[in-house]
N, C-alpha and C positions, 0 to 999 in steps of 0.2 A: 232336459226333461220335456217332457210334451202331452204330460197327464192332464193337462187342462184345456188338452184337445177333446174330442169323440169320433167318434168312425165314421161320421157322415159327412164325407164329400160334397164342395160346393160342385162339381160335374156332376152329381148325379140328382141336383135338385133343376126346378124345369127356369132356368136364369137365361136371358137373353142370349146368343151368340157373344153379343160385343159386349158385355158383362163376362163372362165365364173365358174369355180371352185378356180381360185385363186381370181377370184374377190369378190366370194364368203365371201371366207374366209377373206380378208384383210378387208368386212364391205364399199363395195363400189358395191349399189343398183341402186341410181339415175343418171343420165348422169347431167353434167353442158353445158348450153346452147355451148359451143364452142363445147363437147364434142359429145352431140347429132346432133349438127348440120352438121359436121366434117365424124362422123364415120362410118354411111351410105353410103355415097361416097366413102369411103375410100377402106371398105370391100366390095362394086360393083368393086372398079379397078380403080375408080375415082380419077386424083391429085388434090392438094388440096391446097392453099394459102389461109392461116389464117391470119386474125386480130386478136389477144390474148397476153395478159399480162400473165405473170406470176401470178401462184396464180388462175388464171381460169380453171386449169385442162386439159390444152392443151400437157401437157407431158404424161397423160394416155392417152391423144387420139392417138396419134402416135406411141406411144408404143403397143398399141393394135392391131393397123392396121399393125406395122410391126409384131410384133408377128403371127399376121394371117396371113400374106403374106409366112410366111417360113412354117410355120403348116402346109400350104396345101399343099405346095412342099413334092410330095410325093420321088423324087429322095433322093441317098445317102445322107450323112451328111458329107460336102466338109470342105478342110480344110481352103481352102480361105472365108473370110468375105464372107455374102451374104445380110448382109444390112449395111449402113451406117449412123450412126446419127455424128449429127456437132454441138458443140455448141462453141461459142466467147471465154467463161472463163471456166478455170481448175476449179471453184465451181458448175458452171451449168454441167457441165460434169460430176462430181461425185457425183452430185444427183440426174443426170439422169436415170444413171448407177446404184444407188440403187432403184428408182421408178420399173425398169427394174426386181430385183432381186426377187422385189415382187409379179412379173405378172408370174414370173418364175417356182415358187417351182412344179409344174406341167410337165409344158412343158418343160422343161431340156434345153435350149437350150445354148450356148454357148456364154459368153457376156466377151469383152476384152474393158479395159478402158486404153486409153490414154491420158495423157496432160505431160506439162510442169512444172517443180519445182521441180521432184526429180523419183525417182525409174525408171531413163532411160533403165535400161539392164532389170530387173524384166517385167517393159510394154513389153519391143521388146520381150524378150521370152514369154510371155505368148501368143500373137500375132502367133509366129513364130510355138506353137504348135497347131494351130488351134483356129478357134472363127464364130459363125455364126452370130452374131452383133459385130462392131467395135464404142465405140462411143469415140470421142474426140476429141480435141483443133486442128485449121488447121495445127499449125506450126509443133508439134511432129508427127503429121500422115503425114505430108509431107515429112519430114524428114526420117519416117521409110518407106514411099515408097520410096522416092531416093536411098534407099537402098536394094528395093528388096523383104523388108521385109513380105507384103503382096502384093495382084494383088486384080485389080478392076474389073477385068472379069464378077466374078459371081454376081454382087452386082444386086438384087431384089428389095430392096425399098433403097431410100436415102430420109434423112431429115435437114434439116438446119433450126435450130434452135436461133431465135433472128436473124435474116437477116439482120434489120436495125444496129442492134449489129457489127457484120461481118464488114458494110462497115465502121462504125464510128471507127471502130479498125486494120483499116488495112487490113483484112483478103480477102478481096475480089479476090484478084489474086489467092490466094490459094486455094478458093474457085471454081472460073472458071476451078482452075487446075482438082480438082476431079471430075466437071462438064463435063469435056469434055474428061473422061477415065473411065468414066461409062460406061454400056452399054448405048442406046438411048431412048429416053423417052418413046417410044411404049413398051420396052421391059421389063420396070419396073416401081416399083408405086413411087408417085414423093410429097412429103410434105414439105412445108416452113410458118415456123410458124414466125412474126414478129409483135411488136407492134403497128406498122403501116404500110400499104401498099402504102408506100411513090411510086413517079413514078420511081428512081431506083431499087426498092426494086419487084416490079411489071414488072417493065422490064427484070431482072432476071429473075422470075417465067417465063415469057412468053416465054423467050428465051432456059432455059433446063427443060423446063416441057412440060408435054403433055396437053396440052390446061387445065390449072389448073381452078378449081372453084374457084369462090374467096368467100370467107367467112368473115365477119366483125362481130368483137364484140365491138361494141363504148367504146371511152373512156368513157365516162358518165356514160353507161350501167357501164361501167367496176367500177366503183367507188360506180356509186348508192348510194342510200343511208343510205349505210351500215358506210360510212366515215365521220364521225364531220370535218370541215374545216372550220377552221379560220386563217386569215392571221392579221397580226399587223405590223404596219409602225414605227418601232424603229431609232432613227439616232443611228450610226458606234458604240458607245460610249456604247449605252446603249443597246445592242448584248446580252453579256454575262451577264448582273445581269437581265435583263427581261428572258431568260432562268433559271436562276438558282431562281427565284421567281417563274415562272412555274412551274419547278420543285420539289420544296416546296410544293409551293399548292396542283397538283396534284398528284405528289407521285408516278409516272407511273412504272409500274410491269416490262416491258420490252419497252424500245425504241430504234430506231436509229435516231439520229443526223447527217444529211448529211449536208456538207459542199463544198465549190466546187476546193479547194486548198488542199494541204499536209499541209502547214503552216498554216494556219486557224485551219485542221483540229490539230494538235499538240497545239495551243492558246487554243480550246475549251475541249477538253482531259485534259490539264492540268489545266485550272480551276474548271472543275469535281473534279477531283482527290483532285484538292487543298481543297475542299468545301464541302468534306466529301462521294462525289457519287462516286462509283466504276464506273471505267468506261474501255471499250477495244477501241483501236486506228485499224483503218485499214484502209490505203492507198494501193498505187499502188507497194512501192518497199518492202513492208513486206515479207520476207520469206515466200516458200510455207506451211513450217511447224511449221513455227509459227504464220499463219493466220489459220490452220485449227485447233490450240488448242485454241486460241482465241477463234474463232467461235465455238469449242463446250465450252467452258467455258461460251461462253454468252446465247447458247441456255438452258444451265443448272440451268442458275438464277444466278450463280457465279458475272453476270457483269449484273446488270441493264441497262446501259449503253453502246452503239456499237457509235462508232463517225467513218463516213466514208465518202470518195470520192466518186463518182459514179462510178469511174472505178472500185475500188477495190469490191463494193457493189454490182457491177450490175449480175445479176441470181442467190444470192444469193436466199435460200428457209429454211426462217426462221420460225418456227411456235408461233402465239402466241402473234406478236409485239403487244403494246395496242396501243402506239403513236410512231406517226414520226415528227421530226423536221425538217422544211428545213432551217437551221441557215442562209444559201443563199439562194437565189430562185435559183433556174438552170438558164441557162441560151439557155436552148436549153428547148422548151416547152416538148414534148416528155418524158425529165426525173422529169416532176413533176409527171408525170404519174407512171412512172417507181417507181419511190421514193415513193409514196403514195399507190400503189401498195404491198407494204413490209406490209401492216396493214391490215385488216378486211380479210383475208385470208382465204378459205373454208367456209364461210362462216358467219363468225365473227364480231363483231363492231371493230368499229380504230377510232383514233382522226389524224390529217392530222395537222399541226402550221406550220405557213409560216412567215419568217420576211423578210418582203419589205421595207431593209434597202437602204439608200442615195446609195450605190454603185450596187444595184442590182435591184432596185424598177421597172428600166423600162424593164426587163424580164416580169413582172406581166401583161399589156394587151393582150402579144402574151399570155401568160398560159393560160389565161380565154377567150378568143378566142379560144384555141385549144380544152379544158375540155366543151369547152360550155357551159359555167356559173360561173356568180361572184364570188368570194372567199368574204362570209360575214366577214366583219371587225372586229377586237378587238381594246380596245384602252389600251396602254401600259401602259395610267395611273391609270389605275383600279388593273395594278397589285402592291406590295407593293415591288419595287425595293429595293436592299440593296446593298451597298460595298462590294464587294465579296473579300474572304480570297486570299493571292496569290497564281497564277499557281505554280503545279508542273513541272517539265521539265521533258520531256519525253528523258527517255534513249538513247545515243548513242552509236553503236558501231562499232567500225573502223575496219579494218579487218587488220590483222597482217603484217608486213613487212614481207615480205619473208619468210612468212612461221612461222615469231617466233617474238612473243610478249611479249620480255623481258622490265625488268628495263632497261638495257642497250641502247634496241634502243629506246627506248622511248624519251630518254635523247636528247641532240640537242649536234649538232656534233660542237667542238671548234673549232674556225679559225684556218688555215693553217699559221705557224708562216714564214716569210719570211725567207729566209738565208741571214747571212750579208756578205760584202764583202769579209774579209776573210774569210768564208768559203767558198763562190760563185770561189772562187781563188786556195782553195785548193783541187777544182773537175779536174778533167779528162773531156777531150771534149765527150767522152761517158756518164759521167754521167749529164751533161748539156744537153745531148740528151732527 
């Protein structure tokens, strides 16, 4: 299907040569409604504040308009950044940053990726030998400016990417930081792409943008009815064997399981595992390197199975999901969207499963409130519940004393045997010291 295209041609909007040739090539003809609506202002000089989910094609439209932005700068090729993109998490970061390498092969241009979790000297030098895009995480690019490492002089476009993201994670100081060491919004092109145009999230725009457009892509629109949803009212108990009879039945190719705890999510991992389903774990304090083997392991078929937090899950860009689980509802209406969003992607079918169990049920009015429309119902006795095999425990690992994780210190240290009186008698007042 391809209803989540529209008729407007990236050839026929005014896109660089060496832009409109790699678009060529990568097999991207139609614009997506966010896309088309977005990139006409964009490449007029227009800023721009998006409504758009992930999965809508809002990462080509800003990659595009900044690619144009430098294209036409016909001055030298500087060694300081001249655009900046931002996103919340070191995953949306480095798949922004390869979205970027595709629009690239042409126009040559210079692209340095930063976050957090590992290769801190490799980023800052690569940084440090020049780059004409900067994209990444607030806290390491802060960090590498406290130190010099690049200047925000020449910056031509900036984008902030997941805005509501930013505030829900802290980021927002950091954010004002680079806001207010830019040049001024007359001087550069200005993009904030967010799930929703909350009134903080708008109030930002207003404040470091040049009288932004505001653009909306509804949730509804955003889900359409490309997504099956059905929700089931299970009590606490019967969670996991109505999942894992789902899971029977329908045999799903690839899904994610979201959960709204670590401990939940480790309970539902481990009943997978126990019950014959491969499954991948990812929370919020997994290694950065061993969430991104994870995560190619599961985009490879390896792991049918992805069980996640929303923190750890969120700008993930997976291709492919059939189903998603929300084992919890959210509790924050915003990330049913977010969460539901992971499936029918570029254009695809998804199935959506919602349990409005005894501790989460009353989440459920504000979500269909916010989605603008019921969640039609299943009933959990139509599926064939069974006893499930017991969880496996998912790995620990502690991290060594001092450096060294022998037999020895592992061992627990004997009590300190008292001295008796005569020996207490046969010390020196120095050694009583």
């Amino acid at each position: 299907m391809t209803t989540h295209l529209t008729g407007q041609r990236f050839s026929e909007l005014p896109l660089h040569s060496d832009l409109q040739q790699d678009l060529a090539h990568a097999g991207f003809e139609f614009c997506t409604p966010i896309q088309a609506q977005t990139l006409p202002l964009l490449l007029a000089g227009r800023d721009v504040a998006g409504q758009a989910q992930t999965g809508t094609g809002k990462t080509i439209a800003f990659l595009l308009a900044t690619f144009q932005r430098l294209l036409e700068d016909s001055a030298e090729p500087q060694k300081q950044p001249r655009a900046l993109i931002l996103a919340p998490t070191r995953e949306l970061a480095i798949q922004i940053a390869k979205d970027a390498e595709i629009l690239n092969s042409s126009a040559g241009l210079r692209i340095a990726l930063a976050h957090g979790g590992k290769d801190y000297q490799r980023q800052r030098d690569q940084i440090t030998q020049g780059c004409d895009i900067l994209i990444g995480t607030p806290g390491r690019l802060l960090d590498y400016h406290r130190q010099h490492v690049f200047s925000l002089k020449q910056i031509q476009a900036i984008v902030l990417d997941e805005a509501d993201r930013m505030f829900d994670l802290g980021f927002i100081k950091d954010i004002r930081y680079f806001l207010r060491r830019i040049p001024n919004p007359s001087q550069r092109l200005g993009m904030l792409f967010s799930a929703t145009l909350s009134y903080r999230v708008t109030e930002l725009a207003y404040e470091h943008m040049n009288n932004p457009e505001k653009i909306r892509v509804e949730p509804e629109k955003m889900l359409g009815d490309r997504i099956e949803e059905w929700v089931y009212y299970p009590a606490n108990e019967e969670k996991i064997p109505l999942l894992l009879a789902l899971t029977k039945r329908i045999q799903p190719l690839r899904s994610i399981v979201f959960v709204n705890t670590k401990h939940i999510a480790e309970k539902v991992w481990g009943y997978l595992e126990g019950n014959g389903y491969k499954a991948a774990l990812l929370s919020g304090d997994v290694p950065q390197k061993k969430r991104e083997r994870l995560l190619q392991h599961f985009q490879d078929g390896d792991f049918p199975f992805l069980v996640a937090t929303d923190v750890a899950a969120r700008g993930l860009h997976i291709p492919e999901v059939s189903h998603v689980f929300n084992y919890d509802l959210p509790q924050d209406p915003e990330d049913y969207v977010h969460r539901t969003g992971r499936t029918a992607r570029a254009g695809a079918s998804g199935v959506a499963i919602s349990f409005a169990c005894e501790e989460y049920v009353f989440s459920l009015p504000d979500i269909e409130s916010y989605i603008k429309h019921k969640l039609p119902v299943a009933a959990s006795s139509d599926e064939q519940l069974e006893t499930p095999l017991p969880a496996v425990k998912p790995e620990k690992h502690r991290p060594p004393r001092n450096g060294r994780d022998t037999q020895a210190n592992s061992k627990k240290r004997r009590p300190r045997r008292s001295r008796t009186s005569e020996e207490k008698a046969n010390l020196t007042d120095a050694d009583q010291q």
